[in-house]
N, C-alpha and C positions, 0 to 999 in steps of 0.2 A: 307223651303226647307232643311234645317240645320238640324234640329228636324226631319226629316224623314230621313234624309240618317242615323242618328242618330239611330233611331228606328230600322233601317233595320240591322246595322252593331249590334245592339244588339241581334237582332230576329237570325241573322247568327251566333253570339259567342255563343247564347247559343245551337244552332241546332249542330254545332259542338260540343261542350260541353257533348250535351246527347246523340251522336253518339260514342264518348270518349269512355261515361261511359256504356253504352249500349251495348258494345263489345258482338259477336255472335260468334261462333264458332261451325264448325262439331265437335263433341265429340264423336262418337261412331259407329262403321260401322258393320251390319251384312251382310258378303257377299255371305255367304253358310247358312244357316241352316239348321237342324235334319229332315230328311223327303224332302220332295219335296221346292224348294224355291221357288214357285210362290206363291204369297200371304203373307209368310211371312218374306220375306227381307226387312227392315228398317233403315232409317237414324235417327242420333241422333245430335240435336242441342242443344247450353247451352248459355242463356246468365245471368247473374247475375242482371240484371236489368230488368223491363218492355220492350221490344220493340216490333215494330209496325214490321210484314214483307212484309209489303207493297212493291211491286218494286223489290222484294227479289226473285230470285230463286237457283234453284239446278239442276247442269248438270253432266253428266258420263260424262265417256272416250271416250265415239262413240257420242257426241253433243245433247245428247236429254236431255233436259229439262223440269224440274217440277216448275211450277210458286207456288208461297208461298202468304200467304194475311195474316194468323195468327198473333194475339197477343202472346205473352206469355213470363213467368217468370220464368228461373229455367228449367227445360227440355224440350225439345220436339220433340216426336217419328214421324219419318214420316213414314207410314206403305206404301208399295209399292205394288198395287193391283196384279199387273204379274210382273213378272223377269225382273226386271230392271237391275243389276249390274250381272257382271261377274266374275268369279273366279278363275279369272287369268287378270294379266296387266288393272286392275279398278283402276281408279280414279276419284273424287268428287270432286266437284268447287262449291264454294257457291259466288252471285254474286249478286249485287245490283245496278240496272240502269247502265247495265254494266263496273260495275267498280269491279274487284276482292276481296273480303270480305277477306275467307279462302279456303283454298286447301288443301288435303290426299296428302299422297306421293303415289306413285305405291304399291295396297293394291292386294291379293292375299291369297287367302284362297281354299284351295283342302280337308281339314276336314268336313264331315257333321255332325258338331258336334256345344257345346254351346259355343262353341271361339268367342270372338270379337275384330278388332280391334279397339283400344282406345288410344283417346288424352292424354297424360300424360306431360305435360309443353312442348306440341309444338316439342313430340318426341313419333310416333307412335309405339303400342308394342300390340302384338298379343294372349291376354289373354281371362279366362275366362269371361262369359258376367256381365253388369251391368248395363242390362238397367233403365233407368229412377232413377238413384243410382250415386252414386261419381264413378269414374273410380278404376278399380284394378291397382291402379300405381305401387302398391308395389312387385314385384317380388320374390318370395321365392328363399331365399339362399339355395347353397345345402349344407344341414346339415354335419355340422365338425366332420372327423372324432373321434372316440373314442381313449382316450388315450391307451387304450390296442392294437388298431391297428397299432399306429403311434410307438409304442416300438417293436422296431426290436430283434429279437431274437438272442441270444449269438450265435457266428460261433464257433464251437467249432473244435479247430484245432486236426489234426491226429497227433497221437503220432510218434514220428520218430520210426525205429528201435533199437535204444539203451534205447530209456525209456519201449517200450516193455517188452525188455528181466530182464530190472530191476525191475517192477510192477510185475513180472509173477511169480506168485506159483508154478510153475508145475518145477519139476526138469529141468536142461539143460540135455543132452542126450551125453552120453561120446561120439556119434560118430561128434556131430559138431563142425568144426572147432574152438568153442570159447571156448570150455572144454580144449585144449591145451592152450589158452591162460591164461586161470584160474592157471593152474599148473603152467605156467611160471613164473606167478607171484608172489608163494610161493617157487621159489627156490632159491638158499642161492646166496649170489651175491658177487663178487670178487672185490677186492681192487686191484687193477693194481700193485702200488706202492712195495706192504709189499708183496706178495704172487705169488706164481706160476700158473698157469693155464694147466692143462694136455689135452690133444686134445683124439679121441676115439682111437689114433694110439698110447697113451701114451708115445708118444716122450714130451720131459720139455721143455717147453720154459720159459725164463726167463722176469723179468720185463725191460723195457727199460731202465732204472738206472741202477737196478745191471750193464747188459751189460756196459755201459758207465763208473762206479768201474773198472768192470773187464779189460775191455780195456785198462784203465790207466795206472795199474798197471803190467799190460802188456807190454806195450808203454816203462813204467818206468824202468824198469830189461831190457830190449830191448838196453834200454840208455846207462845204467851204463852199461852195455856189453861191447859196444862199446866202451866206455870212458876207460873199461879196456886194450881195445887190442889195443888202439892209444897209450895208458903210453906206454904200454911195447915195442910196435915197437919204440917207441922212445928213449927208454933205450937202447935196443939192437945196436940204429944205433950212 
């Protein structure tokens, strides 16, 4: 009795075992195709290993079911006689002795064109087809721009108005106001200190020093005046 429960717990490790390794998966979904889709919409299976699909089916979105009995190794196309899937809010259940194998996510395709979606590590992606072929997992990048377009071009700033008028060939024009400033700057320029200044009334005005000289000595005679005329009233008294 030992020996067979023995036997059976064997016959069970390895039925699970080659279940393990026998792993099946939807790998490819056509849900629109080029032309009319009856007739040529199909499912795509992958398992890496022999298995039996015995007990095995395949359901949509709306519960209708395809029973499966195939062997096979490596792909296999399920062609669908009439319009099975939909194209828009389809999904695919694959199921064995109703127990859930694998499931699509909510697949949707409105292109009548050679799109498919495809399994790519258990993350579905909506590329061109490949049936009965390794999946297009690889997504093209979009090409880096060229280094001549990524180099932004010099802002070249406006010249203000005084680098203008310095850059500029063309004579200045005796009537604009900067030709007076021109002359201004070639005119003889006065020392405050040492020198006189005549105004257009030609009346003299003096530098503020001399004035402060002259005051003094003004001040000064002013003094001694005085000092004169207090001796003498005081002699006389």
């Amino acid at each position: 009795m030992k020996k067979i429960k023995l036997i059976l717990f064997v016959i069970l490790l390895l039925s699970c075992i080659t279940n393990i390794l026998a792993k099946v998966q939807i790998n490819e979904v056509e849900l629109n195709p080029l032309g009319k889709d009856t007739g040529k919409e199909w499912i795509e299976l992958y398992s890496k290993s022999e298995i039996n699909l015995s007990g095995y089916s395949i359901e949509n979105n709306d519960e209708q079911s395809i029973i499966l009995n195939q062997t096979f190794q490596g792909f296999l196309i399920i062609n669908l006689d009439k319009q099975w899937l939909d194209n828009s809010d389809e999904k695919i259940f694959l199921i064995n002795n109703n127990e859930l194998i694998d499931e699509t996510i909510i697949l949707e395709d409105s292109f009548n064109n050679d799109k498919t979606w495809s399994n790519c590590d258990d993350e579905w992606i909506f590329v061109d087809s490949s049936k009965e072929k390794d999946n297009n997992c690889k997504i093209k990048e979009p090409e880096e721009e060229s280094e001549e377009e990524l180099i932004e071009e010099p802002i070249l700033e406006e010249q203000t108005p005084i680098q203008q008028e310095i850059t500029t060939s063309e004579p200045i024009s005796s009537q604009q106001p900067i030709s007076k400033t021109i002359r201004l700057t070639n005119s003889k320029t006065y020392n405050a200190q040492s020198e006189d200044i005549k105004t257009q009334n030609n009346i003299l005005y003096q530098s503020k020093n001399e004035l402060i000289k002259q005051y003094s000595v003004y001040g000064f005679a002013i003094l001694c005046a005085v000092l004169c005329i207090l001796l003498a009233l005081n002699k006389l008294t």
